[in-house]
C-alpha positions in Angstrom: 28.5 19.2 63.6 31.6 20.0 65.1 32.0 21.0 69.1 30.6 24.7 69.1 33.0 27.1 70.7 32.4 27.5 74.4 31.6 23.6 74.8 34.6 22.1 75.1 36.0 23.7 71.9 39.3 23.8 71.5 41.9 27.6 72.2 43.9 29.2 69.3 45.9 31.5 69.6 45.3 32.3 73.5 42.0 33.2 72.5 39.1 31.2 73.9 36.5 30.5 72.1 34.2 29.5 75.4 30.5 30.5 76.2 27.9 27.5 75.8 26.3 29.7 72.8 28.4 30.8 71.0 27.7 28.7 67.6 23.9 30.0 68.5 25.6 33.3 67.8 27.1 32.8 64.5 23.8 31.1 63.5 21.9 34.2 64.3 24.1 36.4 62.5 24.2 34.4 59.4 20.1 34.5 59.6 20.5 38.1 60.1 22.9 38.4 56.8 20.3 36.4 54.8 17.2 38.4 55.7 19.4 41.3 54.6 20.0 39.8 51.2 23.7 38.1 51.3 22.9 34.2 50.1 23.7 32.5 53.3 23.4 29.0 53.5 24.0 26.1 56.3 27.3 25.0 54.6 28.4 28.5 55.6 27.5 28.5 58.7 29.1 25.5 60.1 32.2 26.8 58.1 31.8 30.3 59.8 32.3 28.4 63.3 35.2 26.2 62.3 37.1 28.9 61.0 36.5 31.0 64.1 37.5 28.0 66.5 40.6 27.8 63.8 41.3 31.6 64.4 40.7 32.5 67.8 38.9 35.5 69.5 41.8 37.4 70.5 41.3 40.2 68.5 37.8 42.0 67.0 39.7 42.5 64.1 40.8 38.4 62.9 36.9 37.9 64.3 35.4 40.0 61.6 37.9 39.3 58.4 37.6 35.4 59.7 33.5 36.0 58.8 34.3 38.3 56.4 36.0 35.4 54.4 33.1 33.1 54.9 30.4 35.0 54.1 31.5 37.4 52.1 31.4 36.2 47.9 31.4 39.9 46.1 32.4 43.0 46.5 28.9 44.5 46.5 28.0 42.3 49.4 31.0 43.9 51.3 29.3 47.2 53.0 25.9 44.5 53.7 28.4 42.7 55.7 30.3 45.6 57.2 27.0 47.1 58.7 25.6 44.0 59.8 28.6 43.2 61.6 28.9 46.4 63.4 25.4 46.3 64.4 25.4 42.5 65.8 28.5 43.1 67.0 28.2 46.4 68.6 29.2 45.9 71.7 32.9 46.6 72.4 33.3 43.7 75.4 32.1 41.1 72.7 34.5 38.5 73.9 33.7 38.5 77.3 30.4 38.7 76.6 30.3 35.6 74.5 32.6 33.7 76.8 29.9 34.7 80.0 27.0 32.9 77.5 25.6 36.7 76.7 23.6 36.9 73.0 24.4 40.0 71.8 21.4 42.7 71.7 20.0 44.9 68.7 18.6 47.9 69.0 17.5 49.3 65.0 16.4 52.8 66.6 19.8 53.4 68.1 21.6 56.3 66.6 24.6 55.7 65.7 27.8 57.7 67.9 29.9 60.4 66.3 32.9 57.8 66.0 31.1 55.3 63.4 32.3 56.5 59.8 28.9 54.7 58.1 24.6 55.5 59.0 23.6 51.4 59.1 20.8 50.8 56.4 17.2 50.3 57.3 17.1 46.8 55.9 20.7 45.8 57.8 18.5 47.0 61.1 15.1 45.4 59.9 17.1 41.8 59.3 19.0 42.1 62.4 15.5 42.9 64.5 13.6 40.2 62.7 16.9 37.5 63.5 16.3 37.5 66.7 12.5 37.7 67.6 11.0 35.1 70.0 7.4 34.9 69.4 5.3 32.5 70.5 4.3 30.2 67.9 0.5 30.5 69.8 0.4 34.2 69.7 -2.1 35.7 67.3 -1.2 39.4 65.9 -4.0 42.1 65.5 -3.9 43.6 62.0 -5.3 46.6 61.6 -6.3 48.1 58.0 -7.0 51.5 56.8 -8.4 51.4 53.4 -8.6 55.7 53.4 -6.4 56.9 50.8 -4.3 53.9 50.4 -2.4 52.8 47.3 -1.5 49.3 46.2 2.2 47.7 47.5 2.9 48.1 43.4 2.0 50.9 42.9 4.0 52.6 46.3 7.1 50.3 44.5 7.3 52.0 41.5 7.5 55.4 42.9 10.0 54.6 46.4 13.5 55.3 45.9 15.7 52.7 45.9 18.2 53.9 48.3 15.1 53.6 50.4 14.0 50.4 49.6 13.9 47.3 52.5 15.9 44.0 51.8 11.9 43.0 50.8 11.2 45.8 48.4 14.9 45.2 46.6 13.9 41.8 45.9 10.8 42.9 44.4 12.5 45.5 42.5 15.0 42.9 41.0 12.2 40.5 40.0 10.3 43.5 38.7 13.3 44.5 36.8 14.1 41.0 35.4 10.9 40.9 33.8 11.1 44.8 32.0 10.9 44.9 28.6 12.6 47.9 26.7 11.3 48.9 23.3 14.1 50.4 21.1 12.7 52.0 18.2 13.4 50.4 14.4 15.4 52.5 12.1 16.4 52.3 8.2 19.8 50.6 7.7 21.5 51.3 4.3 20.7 47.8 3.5 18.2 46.5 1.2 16.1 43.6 0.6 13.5 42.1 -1.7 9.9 43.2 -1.0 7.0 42.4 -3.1 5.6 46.4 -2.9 8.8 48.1 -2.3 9.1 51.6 -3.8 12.9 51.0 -5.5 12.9 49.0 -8.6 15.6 46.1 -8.2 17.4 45.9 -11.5 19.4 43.4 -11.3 16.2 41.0 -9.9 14.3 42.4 -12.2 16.5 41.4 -15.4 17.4 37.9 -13.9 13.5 36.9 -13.6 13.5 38.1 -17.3 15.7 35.3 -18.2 13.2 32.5 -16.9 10.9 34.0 -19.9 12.7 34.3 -22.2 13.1 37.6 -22.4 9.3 38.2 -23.6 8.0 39.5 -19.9 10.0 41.7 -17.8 8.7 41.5 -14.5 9.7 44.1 -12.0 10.9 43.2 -8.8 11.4 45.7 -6.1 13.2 46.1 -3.0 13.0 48.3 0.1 15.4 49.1 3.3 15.9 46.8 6.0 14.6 48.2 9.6 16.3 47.3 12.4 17.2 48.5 16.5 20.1 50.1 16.3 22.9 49.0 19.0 22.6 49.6 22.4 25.7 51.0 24.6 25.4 51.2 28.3 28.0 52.7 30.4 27.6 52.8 33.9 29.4 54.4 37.0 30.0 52.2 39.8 32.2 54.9 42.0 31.5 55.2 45.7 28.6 58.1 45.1 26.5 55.2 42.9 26.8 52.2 44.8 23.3 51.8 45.5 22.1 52.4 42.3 24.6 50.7 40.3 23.7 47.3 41.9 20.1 47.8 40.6 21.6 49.0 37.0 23.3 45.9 36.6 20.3 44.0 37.5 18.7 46.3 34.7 22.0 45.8 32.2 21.6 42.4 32.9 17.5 42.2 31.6 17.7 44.4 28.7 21.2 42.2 27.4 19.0 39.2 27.4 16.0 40.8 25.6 17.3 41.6 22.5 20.6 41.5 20.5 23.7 44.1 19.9 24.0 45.2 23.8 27.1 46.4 24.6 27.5 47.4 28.6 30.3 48.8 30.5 31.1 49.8 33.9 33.8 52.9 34.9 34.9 54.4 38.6 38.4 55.1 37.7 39.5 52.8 34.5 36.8 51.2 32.0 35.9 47.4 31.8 33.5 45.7 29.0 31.3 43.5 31.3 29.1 42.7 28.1 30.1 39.2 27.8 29.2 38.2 31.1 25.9 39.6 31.4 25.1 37.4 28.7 24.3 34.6 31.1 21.2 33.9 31.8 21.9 33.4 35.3 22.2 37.0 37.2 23.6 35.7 40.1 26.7 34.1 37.8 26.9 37.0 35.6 27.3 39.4 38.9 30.1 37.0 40.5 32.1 36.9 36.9 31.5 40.9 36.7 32.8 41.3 40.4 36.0 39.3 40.0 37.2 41.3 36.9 36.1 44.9 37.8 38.7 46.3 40.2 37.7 49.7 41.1 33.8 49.2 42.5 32.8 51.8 45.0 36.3 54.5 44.5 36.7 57.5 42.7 35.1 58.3 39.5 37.4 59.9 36.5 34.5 60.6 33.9 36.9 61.9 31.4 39.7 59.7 31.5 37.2 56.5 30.9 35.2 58.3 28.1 38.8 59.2 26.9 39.6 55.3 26.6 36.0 54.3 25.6 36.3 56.6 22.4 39.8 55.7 21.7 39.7 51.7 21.7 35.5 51.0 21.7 33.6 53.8 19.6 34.5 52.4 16.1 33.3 48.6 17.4 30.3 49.4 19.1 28.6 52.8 18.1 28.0 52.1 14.2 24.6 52.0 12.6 23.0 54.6 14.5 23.9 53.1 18.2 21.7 54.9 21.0 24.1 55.3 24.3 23.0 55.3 27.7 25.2 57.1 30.4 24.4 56.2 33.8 26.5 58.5 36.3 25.6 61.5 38.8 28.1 63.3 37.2 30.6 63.8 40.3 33.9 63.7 38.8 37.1 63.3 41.3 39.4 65.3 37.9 36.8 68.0 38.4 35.7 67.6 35.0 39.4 67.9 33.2 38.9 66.5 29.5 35.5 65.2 30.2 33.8 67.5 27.7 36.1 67.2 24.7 35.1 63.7 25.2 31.5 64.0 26.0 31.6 65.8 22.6 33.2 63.5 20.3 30.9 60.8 22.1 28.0 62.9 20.7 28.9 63.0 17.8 29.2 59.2 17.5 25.8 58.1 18.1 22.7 58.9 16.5 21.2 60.0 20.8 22.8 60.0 24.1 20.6 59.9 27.0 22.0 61.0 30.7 20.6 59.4 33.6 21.4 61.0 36.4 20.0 59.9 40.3 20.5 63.6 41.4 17.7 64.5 38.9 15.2 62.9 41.3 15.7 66.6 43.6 13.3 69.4 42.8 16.0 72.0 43.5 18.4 70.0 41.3 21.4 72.5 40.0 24.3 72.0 37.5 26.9 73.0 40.1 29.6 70.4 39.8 32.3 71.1 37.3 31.7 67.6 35.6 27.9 68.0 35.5 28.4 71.6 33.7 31.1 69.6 31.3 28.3 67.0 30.3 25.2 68.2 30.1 25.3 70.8 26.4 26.4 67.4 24.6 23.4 64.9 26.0 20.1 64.5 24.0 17.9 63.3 26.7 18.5 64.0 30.6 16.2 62.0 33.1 16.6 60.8 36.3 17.0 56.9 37.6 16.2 56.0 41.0 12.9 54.3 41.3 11.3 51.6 38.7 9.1 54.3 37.7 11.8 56.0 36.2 12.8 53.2 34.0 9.8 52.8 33.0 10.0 56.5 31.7 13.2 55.6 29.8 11.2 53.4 27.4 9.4 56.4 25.7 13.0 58.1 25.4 14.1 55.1 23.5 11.0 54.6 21.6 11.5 58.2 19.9 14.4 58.4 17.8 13.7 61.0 15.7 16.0 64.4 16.0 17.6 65.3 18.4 16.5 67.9 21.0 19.8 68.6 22.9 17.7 68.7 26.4 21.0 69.3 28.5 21.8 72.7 26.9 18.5 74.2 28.0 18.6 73.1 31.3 22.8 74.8 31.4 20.8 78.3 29.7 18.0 78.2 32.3 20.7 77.6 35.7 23.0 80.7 33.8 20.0 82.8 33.2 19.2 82.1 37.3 22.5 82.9 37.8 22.2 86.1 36.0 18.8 87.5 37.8 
């Protein structure tokens, strides 16, 4: 291991990088950005110091993009890192207090002051705490259990949102997710093949087997239509107002891709990108680095109609033939206030044989269709059902498991808010 800064480590750019602890500190901050869920591993951590003796402590800013660069792999680990790093490091006199041998203290409960732009997640705070615990190996903790109307840790996992979810309970959710199966119902394809009690006559079958006889037998052969899924298209909205729920929709993009065939999956904010090859992989972890170094626009603006606009000009007539069921995940906040978005929504309509909308904003009781986009989309959906817990996915299976007709769900719900409106 290298001399840790504060031991005799060596000064760049005027900046010291003294205090006898301070590769103590980037140890316990990497610990703290593992327990939080970034994949931290020793290799980065004796990286993280030699790039900060490299750099220097002169400025708090070349401190944090110098960690940044280490620890930081994908653009959805970005705001983990961001948090933890203003939590750790909240203290405004960092370098002096790392060059006096001071470990920075956390403090979960704190609230956070007018001037900080961004509310710390729960699990950020929870890692933090649990980084830098000292408890005696010896101790022995009292557990105390309440078996009065309590529910199973499942069964409470299901039904908790996941904006709410621990580092822990994400975890969970992924594996629980990983392991979902989604039934898509079979339909009749315009296809036919030989069955022995089919209710066509095949002709042409039928007349060839004649020939084996001789012509003295004619033996009927019959036929009947192929079943099949239909096609799958998933388009997904990875804009600032989603970015906690799009990281678990990939994870469930990525599960339902490698459970059956014909899965097509795209992501929008403010252009469209076909991420459908790279869930392919089997491995989600190499399938989410591939999909973060081609999308460009994770966590901006969201222009609904201006990606549906390019999904129907240069996709539709690939992906959405033999009855294709489409699934549009988005809250429905558009930054073009809705401009084109339901000309589009209406010729993706009429594309597919269903379009289901699923919307986080559905999980409110006093939900409204108030936003321009949301008014634009919801007369051309099928199906409209929330997504924010694993419960709710697990509701989406008996959407796609009934294909019949189609009940146009989203204009009832735009009469009932006008008739509101009205009284």
């Amino acid at each position: 291991m290298p001399p840790a800064a504060g031991a005799g480590g060596p000064e760049r750019d005027g900046g010291s990088t003294g205090g006898g602890r301070f590769a103590e500190n980037i140890m316990y901050f990497a610990r703290a950005l593992r327990a939080a869920g970034l994949p931290v591993g020793p290799g980065q951590m004796l990286d993280a110091i030699r790039a900060v003796e490299i750099a220097g402590l002169r400025r708090r800013d070349d401190f944090y993009w110098t960690l940044h660069a280490i620890f930081v792999k994908r653009r959805d680990q970005k705001e983990l890192f961001d948090q933890a790093f203003q939590i750790f490091w909240r203290n405004p006199e960092l370098l002096e207090k790392m060059m006096s041998l001071l470990m920075p203290v956390v403090h979960p409960d704190i609230e956070e002051t007018p001037a900080e732009k961004k509310k710390a997640m729960r699990r950020v705070a929870e890692a933090l705490a649990r980084a830098q615990e000292d408890q005696p190996v010896g101790e022995k903790k009292e557990l105390e259990v309440d078996m009065s109307l309590t529910v199973s840790d499942e069964e409470r996992l299901q039904a908790k949102d996941f904006e709410d979810m621990t580092a822990e309970e994400l975890e969970r959710a992924r594996k629980a997710i990983q392991r979902m199966r989604l039934p898509l119902a079979d339909i009749k394809t315009r296809r036919f093949a030989p069955q022995a009690h089919g209710r066509r006559v095949d002709m042409r079958r039928s007349f060839r087997s004649t020939l084996k006889s001789g012509g003295d037998i004619v033996k009927l052969e019959h036929r009947a239509r192929v079943r099949r899924h239909p096609p799958l298209v998933i388009l997904c909205d990875i804009s600032g107002s989603m970015e906690r729920y799009s990281r678990m929709m990939l994870h469930f993009m990525h599960a339902v891709t490698n459970d059956r065939d014909r899965v097509h999956s795209f992501v929008f904010g403010t252009r469209l990108t076909n991420i459908s090859r790279h869930l392919r992989h089997r491995d989600i972890d190499l399938a989410l680095e591939r999909i973060g170094d081609q999308v460009q626009d994770w966590s901006g603006g969201t222009r609904i109609g201006a990606t549906l606009a390019e999904f129907n000009q240069y996709w539709s007539r690939r992906v959405l033939g033999q009855g294709a069921v489409v699934l549009l995940i988005t809250d429905g906040l558009d930054r073009d206030a809705g401009e084109g978005l339901e000309k589009e929504m209406e010729r993706l309509h009429k594309s597919c044989r269903r379009l289901i909308w699923l919307n986080p904003l559905l999980r409110y009781d006093g939900f409204k269709p108030r936003a321009r986009g949301i008014r634009a989309i919801l007369p051309h959906v099928d199906e409209f059902l929330p997504v924010h817990n694993l419960q709710s996915l697990g509701d989406l299976t008996a959407a796609l498991s009934d294909l019949g007709r189609r009940r146009n769900a989203g204009a009832g719900i735009m009469a009932e808010a006008e008739a509101e409106a009205q009284t």
